[in-house]
C-alpha positions in Angstrom: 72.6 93.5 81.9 73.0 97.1 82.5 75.9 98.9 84.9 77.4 102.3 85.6 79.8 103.5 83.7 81.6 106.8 84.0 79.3 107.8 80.7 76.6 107.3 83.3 78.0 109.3 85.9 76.4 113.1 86.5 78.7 115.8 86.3 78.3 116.7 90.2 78.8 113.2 91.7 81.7 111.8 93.1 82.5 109.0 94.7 85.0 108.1 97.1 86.7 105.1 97.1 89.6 103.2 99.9 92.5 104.7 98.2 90.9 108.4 97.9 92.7 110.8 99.3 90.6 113.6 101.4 92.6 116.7 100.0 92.7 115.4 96.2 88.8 115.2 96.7 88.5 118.6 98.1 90.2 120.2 95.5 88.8 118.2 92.5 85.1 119.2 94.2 86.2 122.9 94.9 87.7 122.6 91.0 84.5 121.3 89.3 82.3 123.6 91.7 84.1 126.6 90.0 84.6 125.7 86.2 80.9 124.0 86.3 79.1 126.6 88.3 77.7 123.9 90.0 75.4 124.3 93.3 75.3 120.8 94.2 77.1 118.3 94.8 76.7 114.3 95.4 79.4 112.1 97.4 78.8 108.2 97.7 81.1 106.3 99.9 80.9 102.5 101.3 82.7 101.2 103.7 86.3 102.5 105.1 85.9 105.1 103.1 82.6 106.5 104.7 85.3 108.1 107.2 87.2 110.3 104.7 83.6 111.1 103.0 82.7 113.0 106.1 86.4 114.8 106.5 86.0 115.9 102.5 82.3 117.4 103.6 83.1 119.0 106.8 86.1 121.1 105.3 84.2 121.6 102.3 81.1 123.3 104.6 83.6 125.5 106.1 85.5 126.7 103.1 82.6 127.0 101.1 79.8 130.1 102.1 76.6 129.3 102.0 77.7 125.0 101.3 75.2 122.7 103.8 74.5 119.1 103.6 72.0 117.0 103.5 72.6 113.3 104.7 70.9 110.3 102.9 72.5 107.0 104.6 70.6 103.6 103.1 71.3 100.1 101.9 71.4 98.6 98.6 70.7 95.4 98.1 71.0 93.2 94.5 69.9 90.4 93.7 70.5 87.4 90.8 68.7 85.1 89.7 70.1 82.2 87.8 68.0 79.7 85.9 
């Protein structure tokens, strides 16, 4: 059985959890953009959370030049099988 660890994880993805806070995200994003020279970034949310996922984007399109989005909203669904 495989999951994700944070070995897994890709440098430029960040998820954002219940207890996240929308101004510790923004700056750990705006941190890792600079000292990674990263031009992309991933955010994953689920649930409550979705809300401050869309505060940490739109502040982070209008202190960013040239930052856009692109929105990808879809369902995951797993399923086990016991024998």
């Amino acid at each position: 059985m495989s999951s994700a660890t944070p070995k897994d994880k890709a440098p430029n993805d960040i998820r954002i959890g219940g207890g996240s806070r929308p101004r510790a995200v923004i700056q750990y994003a705006s941190s890792i953009m600079k000292e990674k020279n990263l031009r992309e970034l991933k955010f994953s949310a689920v649930g409550n959370s979705i809300p401050a996922l869309v505060d940490v984007v739109e502040v982070l399109k209008i202190t960013t030049p040239g930052f856009h989005q692109t929105s990808k909203i879809g369902r995951y669904f797993i399923f086990l099988i016991f024998f």
